[in-house]
C-alpha positions as CSV (number, residue, x, y, z in Angstrom):
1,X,-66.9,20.1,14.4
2,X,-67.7,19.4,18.0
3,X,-66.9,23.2,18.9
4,X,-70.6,23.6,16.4
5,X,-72.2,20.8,18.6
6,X,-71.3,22.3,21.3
7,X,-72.0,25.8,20.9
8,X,-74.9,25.4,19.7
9,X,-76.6,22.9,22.5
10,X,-75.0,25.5,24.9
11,X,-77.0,28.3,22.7
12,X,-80.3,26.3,22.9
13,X,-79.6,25.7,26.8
14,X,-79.2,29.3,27.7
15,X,-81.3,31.0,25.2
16,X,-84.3,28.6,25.8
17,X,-87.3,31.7,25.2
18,X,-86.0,31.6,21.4
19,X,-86.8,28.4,20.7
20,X,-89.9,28.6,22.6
21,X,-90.5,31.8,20.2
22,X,-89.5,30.0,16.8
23,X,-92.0,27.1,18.0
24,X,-94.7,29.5,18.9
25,X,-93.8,31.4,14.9
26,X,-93.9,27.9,13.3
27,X,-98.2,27.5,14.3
28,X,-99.5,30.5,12.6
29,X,-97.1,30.7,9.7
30,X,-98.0,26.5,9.1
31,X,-99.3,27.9,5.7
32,X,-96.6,30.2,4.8
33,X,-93.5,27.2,5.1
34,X,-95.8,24.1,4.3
35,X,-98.0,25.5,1.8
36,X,-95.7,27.4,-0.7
37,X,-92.8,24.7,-1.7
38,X,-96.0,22.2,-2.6
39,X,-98.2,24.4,-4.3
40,X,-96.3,27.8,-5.4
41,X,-92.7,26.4,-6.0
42,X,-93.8,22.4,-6.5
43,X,-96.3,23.9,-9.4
44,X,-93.7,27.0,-11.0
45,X,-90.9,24.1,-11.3
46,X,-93.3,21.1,-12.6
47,X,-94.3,23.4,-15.5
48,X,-90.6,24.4,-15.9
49,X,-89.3,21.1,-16.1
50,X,-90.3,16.9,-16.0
51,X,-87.8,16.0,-13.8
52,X,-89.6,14.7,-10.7
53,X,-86.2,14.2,-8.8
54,X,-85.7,17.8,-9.3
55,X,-88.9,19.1,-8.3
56,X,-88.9,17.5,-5.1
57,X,-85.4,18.8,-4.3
58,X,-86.5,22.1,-5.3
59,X,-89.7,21.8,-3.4
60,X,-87.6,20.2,0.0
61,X,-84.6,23.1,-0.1
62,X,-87.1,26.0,-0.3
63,X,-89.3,23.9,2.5
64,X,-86.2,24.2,4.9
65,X,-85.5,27.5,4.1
66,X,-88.8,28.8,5.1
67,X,-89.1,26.9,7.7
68,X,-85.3,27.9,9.3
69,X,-86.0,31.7,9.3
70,X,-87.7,31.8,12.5
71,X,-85.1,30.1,14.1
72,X,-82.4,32.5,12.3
73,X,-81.8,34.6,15.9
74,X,-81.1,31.3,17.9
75,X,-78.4,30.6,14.7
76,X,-77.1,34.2,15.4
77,X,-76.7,33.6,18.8
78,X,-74.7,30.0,18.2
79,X,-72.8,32.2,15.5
80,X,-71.8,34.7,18.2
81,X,-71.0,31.6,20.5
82,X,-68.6,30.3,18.5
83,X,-66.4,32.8,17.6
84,X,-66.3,33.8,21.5
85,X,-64.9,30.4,22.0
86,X,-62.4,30.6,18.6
87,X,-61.6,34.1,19.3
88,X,-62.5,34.8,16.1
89,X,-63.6,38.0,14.4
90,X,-65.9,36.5,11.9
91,X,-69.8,36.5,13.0
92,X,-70.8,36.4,9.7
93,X,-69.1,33.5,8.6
94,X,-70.0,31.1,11.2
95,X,-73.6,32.3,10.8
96,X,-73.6,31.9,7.2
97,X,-72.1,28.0,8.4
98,X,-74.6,27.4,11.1
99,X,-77.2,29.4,9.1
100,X,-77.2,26.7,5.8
101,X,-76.3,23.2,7.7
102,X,-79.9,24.2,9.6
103,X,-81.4,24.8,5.7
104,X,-79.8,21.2,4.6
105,X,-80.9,19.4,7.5
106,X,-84.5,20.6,7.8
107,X,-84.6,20.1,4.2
108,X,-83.8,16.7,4.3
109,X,-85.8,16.3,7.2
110,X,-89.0,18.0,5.0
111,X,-88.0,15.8,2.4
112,X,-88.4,12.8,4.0
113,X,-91.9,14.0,5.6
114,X,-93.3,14.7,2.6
115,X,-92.4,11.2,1.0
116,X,-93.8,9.8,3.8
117,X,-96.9,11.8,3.3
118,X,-97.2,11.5,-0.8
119,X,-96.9,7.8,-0.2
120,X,-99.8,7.4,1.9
């Protein structure tokens, strides 16, 4: 697991115009990954379903999903990174690896922002 870590903060160190790219994405598409899980997917699953516990995982894993895809290249690039240093020939599976732990953690990370916001 620390070959991930470290691939990935070496990524972030070297590639550091991505991030700044993702970060400048993020402002104008605020709408796009903050709006739809609350109203669009939060309101489609409430009339599907009661479960409240539900709906807000729904509404937190399609939050972090929306907002990883701007920083899908930087995830490529770690991808690429580490199977340099496994001498690997599988991109695709490390991406797909690197690709959904970034989806679970923002999602928890969106999660526990929007509690934070419903409960005020």
């Amino acid at each position: 697991m620390n070959i991930y870590y470290d691939s990935y903060f070496k990524t972030l160190k070297k590639n550091f115009m991505l991030v700044i790219m993702a970060i400048v994405l993020l402002i104008p598409t605020f709408f796009i990954w903050a709006g739809v899980p609350f109203f669009i997917i939060g309101g489609v699953m409430e009339s599907l379903t009661t479960n409240p516990l539900l709906v807000h995982l729904c509404i937190s894993l399609s939050g972090g999903f929306l907002f990883s895809l701007p920083f899908m290249p930087i995830n490529l690039k770690a991808a690429k990174n580490i199977d340099n240093n496994t001498a690997g020939y599988d991109v695709a599976k490390y991406f797909i690896y690197v690709q959904t732990i970034f989806i679970l953690v923002c999602s928890v990370i969106f999660g526990v922002i929007s509690n934070i916001i419903i409960q005020l």
